[in-house]
BALOBA-1460 file (C-alpha; in Angstrom, 3 decimals):
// residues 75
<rec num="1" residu="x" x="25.181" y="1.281" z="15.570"/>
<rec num="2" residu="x" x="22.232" y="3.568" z="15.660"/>
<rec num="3" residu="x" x="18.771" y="4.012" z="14.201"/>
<rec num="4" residu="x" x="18.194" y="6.741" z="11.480"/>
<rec num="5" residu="x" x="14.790" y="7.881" z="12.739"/>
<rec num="6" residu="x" x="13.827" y="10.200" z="9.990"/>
<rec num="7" residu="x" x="14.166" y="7.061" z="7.470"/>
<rec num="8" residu="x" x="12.412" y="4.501" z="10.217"/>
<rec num="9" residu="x" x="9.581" y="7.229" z="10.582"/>
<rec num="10" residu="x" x="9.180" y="7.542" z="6.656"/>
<rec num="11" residu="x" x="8.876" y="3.975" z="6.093"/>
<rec num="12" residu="x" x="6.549" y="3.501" z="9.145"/>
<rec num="13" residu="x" x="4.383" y="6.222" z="6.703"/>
<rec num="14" residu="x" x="4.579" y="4.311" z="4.096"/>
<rec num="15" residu="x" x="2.763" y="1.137" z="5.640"/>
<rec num="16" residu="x" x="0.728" y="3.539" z="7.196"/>
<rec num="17" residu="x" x="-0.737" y="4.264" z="3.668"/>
<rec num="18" residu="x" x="-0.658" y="0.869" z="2.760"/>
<rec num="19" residu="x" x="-3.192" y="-0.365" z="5.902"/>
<rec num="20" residu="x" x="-6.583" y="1.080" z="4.578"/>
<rec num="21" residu="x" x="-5.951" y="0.448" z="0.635"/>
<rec num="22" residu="x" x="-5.144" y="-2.873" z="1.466"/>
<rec num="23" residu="x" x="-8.714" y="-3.359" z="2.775"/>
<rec num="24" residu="x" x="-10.187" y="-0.841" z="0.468"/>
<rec num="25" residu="x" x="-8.875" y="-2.435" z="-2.628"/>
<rec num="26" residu="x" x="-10.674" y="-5.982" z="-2.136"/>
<rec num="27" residu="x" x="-13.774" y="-4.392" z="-0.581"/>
<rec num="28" residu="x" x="-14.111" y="-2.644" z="-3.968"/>
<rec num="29" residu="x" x="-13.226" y="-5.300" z="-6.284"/>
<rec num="30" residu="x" x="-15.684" y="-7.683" z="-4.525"/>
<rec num="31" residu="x" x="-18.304" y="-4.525" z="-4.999"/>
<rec num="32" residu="x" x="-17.361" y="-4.599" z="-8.668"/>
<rec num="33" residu="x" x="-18.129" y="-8.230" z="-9.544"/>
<rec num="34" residu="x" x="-21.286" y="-8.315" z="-7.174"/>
<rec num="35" residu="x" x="-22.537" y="-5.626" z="-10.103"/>
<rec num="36" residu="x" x="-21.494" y="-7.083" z="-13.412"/>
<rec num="37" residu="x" x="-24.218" y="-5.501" z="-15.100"/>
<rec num="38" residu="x" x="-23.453" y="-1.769" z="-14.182"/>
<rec num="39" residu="x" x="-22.176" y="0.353" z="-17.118"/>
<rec num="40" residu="x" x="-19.072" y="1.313" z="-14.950"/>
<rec num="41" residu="x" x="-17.983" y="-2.327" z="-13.697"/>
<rec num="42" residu="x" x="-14.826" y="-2.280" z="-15.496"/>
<rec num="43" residu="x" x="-13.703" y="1.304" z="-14.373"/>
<rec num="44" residu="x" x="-14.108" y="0.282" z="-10.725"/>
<rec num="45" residu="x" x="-12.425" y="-3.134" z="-11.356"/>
<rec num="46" residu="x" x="-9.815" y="-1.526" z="-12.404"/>
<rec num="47" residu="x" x="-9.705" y="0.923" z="-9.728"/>
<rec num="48" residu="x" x="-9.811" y="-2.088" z="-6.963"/>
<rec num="49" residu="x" x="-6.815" y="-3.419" z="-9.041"/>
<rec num="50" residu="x" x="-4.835" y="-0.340" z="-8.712"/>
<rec num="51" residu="x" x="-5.622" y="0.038" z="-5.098"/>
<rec num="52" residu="x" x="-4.368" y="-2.771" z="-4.547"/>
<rec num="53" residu="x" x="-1.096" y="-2.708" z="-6.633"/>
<rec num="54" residu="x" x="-1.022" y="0.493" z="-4.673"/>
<rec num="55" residu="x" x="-0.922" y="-1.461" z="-1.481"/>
<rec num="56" residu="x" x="1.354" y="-3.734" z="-2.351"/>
<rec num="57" residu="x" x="3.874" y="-1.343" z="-3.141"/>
<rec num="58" residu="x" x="3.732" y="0.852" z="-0.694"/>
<rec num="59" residu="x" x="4.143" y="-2.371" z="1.993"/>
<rec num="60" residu="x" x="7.411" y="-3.357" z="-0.162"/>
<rec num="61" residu="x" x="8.577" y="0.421" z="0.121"/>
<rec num="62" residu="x" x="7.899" y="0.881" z="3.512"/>
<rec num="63" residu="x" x="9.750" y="-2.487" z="4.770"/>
<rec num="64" residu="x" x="12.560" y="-1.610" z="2.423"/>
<rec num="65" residu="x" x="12.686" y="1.853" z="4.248"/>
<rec num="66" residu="x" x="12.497" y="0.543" z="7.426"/>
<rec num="67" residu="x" x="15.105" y="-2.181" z="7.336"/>
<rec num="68" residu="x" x="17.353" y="0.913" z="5.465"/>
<rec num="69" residu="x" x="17.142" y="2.801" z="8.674"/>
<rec num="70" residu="x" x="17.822" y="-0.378" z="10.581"/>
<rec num="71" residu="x" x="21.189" y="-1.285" z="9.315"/>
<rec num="72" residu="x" x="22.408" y="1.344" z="7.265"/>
<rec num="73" residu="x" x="22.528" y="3.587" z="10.718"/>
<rec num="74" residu="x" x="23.270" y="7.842" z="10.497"/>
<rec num="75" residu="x" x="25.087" y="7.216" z="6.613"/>
């Protein structure tokens, strides 16, 4: 039993990705409700939201793709 490392390298990406939004994503929401009474504090709420959706997604890909490479093998 081997290790596909084109699929172990793709997932290792993906978390890759998901590292800096997952600090990016709070850092910006916690921006957005230190200014509550800036015209654009919903926009970057919701842009801290979807960073981190983002991030969470990406970490649920990238373990999915990894454990894919683990024990599915050269399929």
């Amino acid at each position: 039993m081997s290790t596909n490392k084109e699929i172990l390298y793709k997932g290792i990406k993906h978390l890759g990705f998901a590292l800096p939004l997952m600090f990016i994503g709070p850092s910006i929401i916690h921006m957005s409700f230190k200014n509550q009474n800036h015209p654009f504090y919903i926009p970057v709420l919701g842009l801290g939201i979807i960073f981190c959706l983002l991030s969470i997604y990406l970490i649920f890909k990238g373990i999915q793709t990894i454990m894919k490479s683990l024990f599915d093998g050269n399929k």
